[in-house]
Every structure is written in C-alpha cells, then in structure tokens.
mmCIF file as Biopython writes it, N, C-alpha, C and O atoms, coordinates in Angstrom:
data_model
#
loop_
_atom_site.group_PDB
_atom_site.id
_atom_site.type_symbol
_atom_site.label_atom_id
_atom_site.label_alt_id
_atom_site.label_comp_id
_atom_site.label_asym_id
_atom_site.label_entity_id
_atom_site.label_seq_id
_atom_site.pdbx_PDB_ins_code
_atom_site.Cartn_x
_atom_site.Cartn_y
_atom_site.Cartn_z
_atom_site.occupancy
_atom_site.B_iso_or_equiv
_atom_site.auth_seq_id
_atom_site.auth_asym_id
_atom_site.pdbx_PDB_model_num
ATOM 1   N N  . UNK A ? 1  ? 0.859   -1.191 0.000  1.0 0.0 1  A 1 
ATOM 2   C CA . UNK A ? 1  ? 0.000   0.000  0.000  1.0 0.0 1  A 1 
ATOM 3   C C  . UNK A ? 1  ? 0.890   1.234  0.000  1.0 0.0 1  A 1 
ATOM 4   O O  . UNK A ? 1  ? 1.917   1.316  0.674  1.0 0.0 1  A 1 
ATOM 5   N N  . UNK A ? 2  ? 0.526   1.981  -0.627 1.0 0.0 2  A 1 
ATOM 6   C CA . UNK A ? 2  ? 1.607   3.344  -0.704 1.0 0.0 2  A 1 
ATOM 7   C C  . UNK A ? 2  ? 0.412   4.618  -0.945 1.0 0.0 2  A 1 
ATOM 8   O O  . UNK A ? 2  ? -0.624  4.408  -1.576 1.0 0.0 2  A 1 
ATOM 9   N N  . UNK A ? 3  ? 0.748   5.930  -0.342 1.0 0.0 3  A 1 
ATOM 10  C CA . UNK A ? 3  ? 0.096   6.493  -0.223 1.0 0.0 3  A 1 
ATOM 11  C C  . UNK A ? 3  ? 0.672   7.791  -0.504 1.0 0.0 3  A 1 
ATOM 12  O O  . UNK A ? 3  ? 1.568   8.277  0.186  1.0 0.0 3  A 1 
ATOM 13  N N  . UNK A ? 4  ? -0.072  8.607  -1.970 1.0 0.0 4  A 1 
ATOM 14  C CA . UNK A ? 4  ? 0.878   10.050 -1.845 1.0 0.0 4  A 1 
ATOM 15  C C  . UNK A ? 4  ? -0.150  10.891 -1.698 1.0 0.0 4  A 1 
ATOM 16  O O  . UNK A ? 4  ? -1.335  10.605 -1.868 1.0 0.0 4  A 1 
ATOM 17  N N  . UNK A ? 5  ? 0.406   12.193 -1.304 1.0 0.0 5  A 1 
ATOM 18  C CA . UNK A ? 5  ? 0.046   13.608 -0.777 1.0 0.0 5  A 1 
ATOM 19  C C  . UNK A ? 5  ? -0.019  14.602 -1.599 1.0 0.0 5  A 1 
ATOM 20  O O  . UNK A ? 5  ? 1.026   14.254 -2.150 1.0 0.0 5  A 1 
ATOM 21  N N  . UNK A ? 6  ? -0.248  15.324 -2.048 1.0 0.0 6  A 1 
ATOM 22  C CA . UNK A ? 6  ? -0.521  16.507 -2.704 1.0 0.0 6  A 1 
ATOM 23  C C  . UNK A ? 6  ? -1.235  17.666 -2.285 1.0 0.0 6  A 1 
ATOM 24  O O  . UNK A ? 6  ? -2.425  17.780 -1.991 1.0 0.0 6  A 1 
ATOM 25  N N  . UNK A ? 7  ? 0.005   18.806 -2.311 1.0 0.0 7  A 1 
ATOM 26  C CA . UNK A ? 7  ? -0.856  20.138 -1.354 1.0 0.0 7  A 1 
ATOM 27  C C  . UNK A ? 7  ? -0.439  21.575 -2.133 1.0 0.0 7  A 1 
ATOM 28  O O  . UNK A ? 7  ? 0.654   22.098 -2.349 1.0 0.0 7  A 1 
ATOM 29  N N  . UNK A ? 8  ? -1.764  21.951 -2.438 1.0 0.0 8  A 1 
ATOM 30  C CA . UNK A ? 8  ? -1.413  23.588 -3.210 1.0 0.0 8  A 1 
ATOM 31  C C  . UNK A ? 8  ? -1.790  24.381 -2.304 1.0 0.0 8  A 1 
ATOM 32  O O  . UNK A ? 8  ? -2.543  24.007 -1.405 1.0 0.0 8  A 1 
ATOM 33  N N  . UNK A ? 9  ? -1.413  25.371 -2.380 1.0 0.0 9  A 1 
ATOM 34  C CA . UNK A ? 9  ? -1.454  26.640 -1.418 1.0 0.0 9  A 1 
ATOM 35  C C  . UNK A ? 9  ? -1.684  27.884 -2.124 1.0 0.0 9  A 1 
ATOM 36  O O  . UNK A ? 9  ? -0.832  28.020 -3.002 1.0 0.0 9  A 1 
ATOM 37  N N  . UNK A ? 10 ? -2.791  29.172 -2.061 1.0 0.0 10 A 1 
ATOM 38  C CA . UNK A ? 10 ? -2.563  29.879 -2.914 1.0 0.0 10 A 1 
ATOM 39  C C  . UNK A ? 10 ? -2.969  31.202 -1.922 1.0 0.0 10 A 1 
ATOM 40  O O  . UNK A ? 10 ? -3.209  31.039 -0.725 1.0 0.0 10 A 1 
ATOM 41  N N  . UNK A ? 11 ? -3.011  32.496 -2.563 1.0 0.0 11 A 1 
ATOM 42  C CA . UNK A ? 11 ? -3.529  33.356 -1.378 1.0 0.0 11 A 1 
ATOM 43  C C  . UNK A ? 11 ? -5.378  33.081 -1.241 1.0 0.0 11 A 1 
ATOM 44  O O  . UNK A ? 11 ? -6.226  33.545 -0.479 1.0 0.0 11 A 1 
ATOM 45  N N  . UNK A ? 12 ? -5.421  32.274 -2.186 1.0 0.0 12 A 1 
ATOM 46  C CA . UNK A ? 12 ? -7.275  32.545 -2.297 1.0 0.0 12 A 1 
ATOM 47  C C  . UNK A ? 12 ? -7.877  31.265 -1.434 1.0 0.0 12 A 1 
ATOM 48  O O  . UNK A ? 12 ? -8.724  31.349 -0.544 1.0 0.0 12 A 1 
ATOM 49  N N  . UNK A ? 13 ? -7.244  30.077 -1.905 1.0 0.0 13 A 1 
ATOM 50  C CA . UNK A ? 13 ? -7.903  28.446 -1.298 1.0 0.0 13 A 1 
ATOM 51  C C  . UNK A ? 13 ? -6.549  27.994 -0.894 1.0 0.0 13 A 1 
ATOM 52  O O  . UNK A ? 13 ? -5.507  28.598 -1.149 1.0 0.0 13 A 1 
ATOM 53  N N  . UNK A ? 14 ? -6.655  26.884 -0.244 1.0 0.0 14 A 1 
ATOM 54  C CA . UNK A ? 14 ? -5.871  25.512 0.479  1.0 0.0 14 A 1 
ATOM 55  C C  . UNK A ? 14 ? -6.212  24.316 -0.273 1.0 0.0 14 A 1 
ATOM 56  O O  . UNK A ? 14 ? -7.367  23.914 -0.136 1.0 0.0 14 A 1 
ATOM 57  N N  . UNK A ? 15 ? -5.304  23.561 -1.169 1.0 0.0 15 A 1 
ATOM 58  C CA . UNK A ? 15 ? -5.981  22.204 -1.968 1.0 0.0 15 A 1 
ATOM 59  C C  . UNK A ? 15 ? -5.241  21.025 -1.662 1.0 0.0 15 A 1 
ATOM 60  O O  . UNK A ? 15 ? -4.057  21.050 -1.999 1.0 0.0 15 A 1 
ATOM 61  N N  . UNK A ? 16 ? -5.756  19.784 -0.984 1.0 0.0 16 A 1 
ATOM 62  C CA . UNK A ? 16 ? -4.744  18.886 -0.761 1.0 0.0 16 A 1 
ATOM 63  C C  . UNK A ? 16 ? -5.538  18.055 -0.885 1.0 0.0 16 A 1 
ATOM 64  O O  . UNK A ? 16 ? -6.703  18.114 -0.490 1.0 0.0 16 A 1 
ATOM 65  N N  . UNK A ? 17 ? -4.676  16.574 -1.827 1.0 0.0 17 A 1 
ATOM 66  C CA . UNK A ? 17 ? -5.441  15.561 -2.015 1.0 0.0 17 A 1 
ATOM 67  C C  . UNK A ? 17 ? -4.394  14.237 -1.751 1.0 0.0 17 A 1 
ATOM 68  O O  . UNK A ? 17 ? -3.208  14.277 -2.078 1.0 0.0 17 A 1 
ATOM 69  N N  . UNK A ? 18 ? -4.927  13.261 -1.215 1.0 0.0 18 A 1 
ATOM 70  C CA . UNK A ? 18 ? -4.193  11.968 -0.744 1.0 0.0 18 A 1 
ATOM 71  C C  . UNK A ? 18 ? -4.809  10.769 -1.977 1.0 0.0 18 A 1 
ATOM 72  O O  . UNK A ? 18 ? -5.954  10.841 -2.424 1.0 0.0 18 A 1 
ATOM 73  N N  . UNK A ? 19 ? -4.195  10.111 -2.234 1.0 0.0 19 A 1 
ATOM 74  C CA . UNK A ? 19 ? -4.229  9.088  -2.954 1.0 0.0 19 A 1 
ATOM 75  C C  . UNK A ? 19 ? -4.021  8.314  -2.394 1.0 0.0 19 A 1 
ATOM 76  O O  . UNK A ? 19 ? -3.086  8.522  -1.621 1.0 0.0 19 A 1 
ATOM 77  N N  . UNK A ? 20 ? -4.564  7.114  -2.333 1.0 0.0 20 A 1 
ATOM 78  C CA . UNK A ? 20 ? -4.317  5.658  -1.551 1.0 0.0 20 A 1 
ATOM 79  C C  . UNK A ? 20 ? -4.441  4.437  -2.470 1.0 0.0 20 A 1 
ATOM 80  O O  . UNK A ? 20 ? -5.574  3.994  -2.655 1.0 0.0 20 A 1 
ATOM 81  N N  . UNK A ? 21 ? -3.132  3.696  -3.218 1.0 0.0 21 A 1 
ATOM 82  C CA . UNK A ? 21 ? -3.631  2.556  -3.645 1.0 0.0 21 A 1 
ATOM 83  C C  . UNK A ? 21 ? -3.554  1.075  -3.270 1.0 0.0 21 A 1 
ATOM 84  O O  . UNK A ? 21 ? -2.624  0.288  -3.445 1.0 0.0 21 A 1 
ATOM 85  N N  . UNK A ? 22 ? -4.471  0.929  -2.844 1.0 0.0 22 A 1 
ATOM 86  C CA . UNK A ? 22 ? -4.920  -0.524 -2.214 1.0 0.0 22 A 1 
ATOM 87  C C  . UNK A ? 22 ? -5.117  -1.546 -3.080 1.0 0.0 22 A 1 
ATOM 88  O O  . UNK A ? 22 ? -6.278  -1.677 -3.468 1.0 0.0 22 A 1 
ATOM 89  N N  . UNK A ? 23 ? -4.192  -2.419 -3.553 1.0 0.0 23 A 1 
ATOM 90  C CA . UNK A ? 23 ? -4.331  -3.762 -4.619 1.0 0.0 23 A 1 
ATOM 91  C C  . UNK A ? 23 ? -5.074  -3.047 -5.783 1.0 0.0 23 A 1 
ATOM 92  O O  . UNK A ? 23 ? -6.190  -3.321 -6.224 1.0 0.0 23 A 1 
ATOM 93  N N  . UNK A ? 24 ? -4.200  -2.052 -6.194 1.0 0.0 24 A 1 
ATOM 94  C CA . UNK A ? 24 ? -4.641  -1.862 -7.681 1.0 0.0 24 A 1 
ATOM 95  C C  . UNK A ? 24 ? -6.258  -0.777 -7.382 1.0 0.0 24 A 1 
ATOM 96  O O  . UNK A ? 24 ? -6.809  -0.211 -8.327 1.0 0.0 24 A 1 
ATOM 97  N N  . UNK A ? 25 ? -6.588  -0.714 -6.467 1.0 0.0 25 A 1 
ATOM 98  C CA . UNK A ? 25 ? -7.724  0.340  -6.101 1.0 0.0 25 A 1 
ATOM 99  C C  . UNK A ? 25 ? -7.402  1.445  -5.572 1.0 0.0 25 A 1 
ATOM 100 O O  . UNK A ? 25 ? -6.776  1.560  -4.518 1.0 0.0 25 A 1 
ATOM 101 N N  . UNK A ? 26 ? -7.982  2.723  -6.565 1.0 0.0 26 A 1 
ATOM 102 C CA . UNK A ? 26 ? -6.861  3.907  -6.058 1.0 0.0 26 A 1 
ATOM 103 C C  . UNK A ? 26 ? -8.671  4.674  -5.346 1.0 0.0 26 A 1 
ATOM 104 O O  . UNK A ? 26 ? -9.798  4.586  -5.833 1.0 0.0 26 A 1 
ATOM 105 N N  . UNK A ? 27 ? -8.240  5.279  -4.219 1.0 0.0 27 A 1 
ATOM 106 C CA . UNK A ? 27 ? -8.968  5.701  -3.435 1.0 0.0 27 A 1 
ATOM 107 C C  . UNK A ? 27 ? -8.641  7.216  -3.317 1.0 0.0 27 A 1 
ATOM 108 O O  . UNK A ? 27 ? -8.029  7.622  -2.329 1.0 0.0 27 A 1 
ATOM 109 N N  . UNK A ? 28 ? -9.130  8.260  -4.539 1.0 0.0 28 A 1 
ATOM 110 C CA . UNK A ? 28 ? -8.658  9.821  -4.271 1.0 0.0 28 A 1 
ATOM 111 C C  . UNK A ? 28 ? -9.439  10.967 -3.296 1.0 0.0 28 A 1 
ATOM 112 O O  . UNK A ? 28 ? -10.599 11.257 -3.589 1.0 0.0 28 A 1 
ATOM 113 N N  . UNK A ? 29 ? -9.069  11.337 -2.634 1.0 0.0 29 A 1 
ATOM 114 C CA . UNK A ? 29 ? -9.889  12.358 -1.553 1.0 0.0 29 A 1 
ATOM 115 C C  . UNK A ? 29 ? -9.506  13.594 -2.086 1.0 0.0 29 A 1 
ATOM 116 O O  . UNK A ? 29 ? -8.504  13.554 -2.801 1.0 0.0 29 A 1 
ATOM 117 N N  . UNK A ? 30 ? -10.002 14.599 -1.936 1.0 0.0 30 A 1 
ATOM 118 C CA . UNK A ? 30 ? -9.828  16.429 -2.409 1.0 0.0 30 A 1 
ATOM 119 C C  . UNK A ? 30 ? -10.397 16.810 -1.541 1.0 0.0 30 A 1 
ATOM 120 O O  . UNK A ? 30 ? -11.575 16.704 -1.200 1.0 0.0 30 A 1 
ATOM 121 N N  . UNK A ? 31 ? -9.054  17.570 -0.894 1.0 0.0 31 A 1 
ATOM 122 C CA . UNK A ? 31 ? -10.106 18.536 0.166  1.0 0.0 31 A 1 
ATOM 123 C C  . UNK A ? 31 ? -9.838  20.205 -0.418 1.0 0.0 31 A 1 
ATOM 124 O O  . UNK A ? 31 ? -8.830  20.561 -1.028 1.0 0.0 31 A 1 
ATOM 125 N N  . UNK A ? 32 ? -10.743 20.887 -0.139 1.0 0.0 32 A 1 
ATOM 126 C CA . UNK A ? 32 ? -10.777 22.007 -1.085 1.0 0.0 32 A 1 
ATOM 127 C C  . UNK A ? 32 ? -10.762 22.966 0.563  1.0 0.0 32 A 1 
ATOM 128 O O  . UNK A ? 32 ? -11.568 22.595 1.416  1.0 0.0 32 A 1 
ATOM 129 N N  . UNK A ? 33 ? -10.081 23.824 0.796  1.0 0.0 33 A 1 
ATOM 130 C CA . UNK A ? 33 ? -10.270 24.806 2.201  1.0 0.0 33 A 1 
ATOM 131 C C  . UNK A ? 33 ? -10.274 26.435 1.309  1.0 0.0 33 A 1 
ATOM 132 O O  . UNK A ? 33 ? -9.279  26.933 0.782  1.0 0.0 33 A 1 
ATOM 133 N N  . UNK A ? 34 ? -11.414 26.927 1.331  1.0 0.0 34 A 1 
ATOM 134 C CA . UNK A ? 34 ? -11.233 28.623 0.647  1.0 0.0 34 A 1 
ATOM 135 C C  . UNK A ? 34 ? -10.836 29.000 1.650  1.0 0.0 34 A 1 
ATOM 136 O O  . UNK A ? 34 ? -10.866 28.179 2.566  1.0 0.0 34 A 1 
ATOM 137 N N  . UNK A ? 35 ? -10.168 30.688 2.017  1.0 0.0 35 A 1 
ATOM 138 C CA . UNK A ? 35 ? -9.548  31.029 2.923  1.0 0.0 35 A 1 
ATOM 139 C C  . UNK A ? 35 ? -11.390 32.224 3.959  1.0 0.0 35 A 1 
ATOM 140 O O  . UNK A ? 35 ? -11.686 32.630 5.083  1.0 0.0 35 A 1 
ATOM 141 N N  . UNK A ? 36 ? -11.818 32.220 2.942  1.0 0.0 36 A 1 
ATOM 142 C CA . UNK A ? 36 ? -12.643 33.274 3.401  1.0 0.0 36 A 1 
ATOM 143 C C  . UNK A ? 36 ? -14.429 32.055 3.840  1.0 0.0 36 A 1 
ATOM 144 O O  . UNK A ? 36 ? -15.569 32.472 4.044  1.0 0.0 36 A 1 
ATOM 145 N N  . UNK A ? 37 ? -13.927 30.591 3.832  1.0 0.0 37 A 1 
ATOM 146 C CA . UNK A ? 37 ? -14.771 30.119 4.290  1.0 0.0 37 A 1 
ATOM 147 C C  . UNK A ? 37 ? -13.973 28.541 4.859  1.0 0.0 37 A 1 
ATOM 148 O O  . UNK A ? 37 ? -13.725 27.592 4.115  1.0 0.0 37 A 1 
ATOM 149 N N  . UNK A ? 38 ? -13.714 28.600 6.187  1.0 0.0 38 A 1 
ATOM 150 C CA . UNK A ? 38 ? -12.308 27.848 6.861  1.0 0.0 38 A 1 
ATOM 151 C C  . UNK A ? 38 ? -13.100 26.145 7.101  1.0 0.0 38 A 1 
ATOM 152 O O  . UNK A ? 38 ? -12.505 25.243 7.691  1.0 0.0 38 A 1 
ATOM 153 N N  . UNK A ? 39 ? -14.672 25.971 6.445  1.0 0.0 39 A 1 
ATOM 154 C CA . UNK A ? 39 ? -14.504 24.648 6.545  1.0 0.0 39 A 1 
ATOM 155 C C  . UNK A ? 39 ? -13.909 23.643 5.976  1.0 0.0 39 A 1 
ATOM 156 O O  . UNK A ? 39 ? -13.491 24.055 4.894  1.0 0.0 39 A 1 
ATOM 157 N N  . UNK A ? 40 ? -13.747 22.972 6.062  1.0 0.0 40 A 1 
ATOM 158 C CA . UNK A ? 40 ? -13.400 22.214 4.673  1.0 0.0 40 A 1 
ATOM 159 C C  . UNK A ? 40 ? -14.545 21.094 3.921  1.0 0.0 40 A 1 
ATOM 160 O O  . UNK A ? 40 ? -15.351 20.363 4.497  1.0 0.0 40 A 1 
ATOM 161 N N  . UNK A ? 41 ? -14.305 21.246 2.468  1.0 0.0 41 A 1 
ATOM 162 C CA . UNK A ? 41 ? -14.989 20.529 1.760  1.0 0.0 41 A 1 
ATOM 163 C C  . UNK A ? 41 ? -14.639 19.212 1.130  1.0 0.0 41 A 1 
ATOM 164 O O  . UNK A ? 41 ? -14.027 19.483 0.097  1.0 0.0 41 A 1 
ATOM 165 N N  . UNK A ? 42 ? -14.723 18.156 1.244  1.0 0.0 42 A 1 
ATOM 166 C CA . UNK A ? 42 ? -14.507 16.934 0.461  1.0 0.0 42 A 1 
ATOM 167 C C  . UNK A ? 42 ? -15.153 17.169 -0.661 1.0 0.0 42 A 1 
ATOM 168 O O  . UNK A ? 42 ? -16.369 17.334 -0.570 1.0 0.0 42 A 1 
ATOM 169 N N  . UNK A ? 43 ? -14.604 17.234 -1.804 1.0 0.0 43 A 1 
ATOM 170 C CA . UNK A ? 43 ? -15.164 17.194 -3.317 1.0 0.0 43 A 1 
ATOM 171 C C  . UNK A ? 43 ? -15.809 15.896 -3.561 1.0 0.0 43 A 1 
ATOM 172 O O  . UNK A ? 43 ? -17.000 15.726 -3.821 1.0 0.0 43 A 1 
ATOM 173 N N  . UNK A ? 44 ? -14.943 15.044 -3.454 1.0 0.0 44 A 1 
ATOM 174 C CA . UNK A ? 44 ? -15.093 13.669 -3.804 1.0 0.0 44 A 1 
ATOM 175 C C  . UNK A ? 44 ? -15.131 12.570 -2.899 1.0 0.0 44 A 1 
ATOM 176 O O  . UNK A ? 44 ? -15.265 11.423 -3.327 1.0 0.0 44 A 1 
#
C-alpha cells in the first residue's frame, strides 16, 4: 500500500489531495479549504 500527498497553497484556497492505492484500487480524496470560508470541503 503506498500512499501520496498533494498540497497547493494559494492566497485565495488551500488544496490537498491523498491518494491511496490498495491492490490496484486507487482511493482519491480532495479537500478544497477557501480562505474566506475555513470549513473544509470533500469534493469527492
């Protein structure tokens, strides 16, 4: 199992997404954080 990270940063949003692949099953999460609304959103 191996698992990568991915994180953008900008002055406007926060974007970070994890990938997880489990026996050939890739499992992608997106979390989307705007700065002027601090919840965070799962896209997917």
């Amino acid at each position: 199992m191996t698992e990568s990270f991915f994180k953008v940063v900008t002055n406007d949003y926060d974007m970070a997404a994890t990938v997880n692949d489990i026996s050939n099953n890739y499992n992608v999460r997106i979390y989307f954080d705007l700065h002027n609304d601090r919840r965070n959103q799962i896209l997917l």
